[in-house]
C-alpha positions in Angstrom: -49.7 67.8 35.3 -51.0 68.4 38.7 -47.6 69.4 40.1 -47.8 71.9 36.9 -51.4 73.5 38.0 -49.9 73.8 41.6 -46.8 76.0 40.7 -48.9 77.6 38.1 -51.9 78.7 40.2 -50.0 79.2 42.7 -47.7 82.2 41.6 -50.7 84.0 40.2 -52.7 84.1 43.6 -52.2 86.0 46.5 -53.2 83.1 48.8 -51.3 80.2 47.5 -51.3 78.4 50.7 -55.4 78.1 50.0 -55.2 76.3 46.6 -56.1 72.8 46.5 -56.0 70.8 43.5 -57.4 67.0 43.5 -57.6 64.9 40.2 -59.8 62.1 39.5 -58.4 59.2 37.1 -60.9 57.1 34.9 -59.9 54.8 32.0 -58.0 57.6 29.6 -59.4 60.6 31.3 -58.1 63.1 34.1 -60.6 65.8 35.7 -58.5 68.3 38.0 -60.6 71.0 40.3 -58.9 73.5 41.8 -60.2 74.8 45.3 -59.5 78.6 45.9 -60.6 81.5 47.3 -63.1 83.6 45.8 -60.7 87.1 45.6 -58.2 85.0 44.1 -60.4 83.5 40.9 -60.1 86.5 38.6 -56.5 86.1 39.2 -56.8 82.7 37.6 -59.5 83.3 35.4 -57.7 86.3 33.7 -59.4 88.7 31.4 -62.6 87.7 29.0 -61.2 84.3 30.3 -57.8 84.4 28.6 -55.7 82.5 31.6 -58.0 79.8 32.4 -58.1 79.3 28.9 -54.4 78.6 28.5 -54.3 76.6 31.5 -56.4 74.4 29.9 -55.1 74.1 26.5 -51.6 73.2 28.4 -53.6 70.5 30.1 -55.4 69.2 26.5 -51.5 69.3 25.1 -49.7 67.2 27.8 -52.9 64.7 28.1 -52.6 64.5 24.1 -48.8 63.2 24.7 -49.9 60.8 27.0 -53.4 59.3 25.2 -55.7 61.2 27.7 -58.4 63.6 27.8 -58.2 66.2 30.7 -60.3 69.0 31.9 -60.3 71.8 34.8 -62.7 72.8 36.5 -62.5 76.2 39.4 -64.0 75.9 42.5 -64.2 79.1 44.4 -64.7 79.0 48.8 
């Protein structure tokens, strides 16, 4: 999943090289934030919302496969 929100996020910002994403594991749980810059969050957050959106029903679908809850969280520098 994390290799999955680095190609992701990285083709739709124009820095890709400033994208950081860091997960923390708990007992059937996985929190990703990703660290970018602040011109490039619209890029990622998409219209009304739309992209983040879909980034993180993908995440809810491939925890669901594997018996875990996930969430993502945007953290703009």
């Amino acid at each position: 999943m994390e290799e999955f929100l680095r190609f992701a996020i990285g083709a739709m910002v124009e820095f890709p090289a400033s994208v950081v994403v860091s997960k923390t594991e708990s007992t059937g749980r996985i929190d990703f934030r990703v660290a970018l810059r602040k011109s490039d969050a619209p890029r990622v957050i998409g219209k009304n919302g739309h992209t983040i959106r879909a980034l993180r029903t993908l995440l809810v679908a491939a925890g669901r496969r594997r018996n875990l809850s996930t969430s993502l969280e945007l953290i703009e520098s």
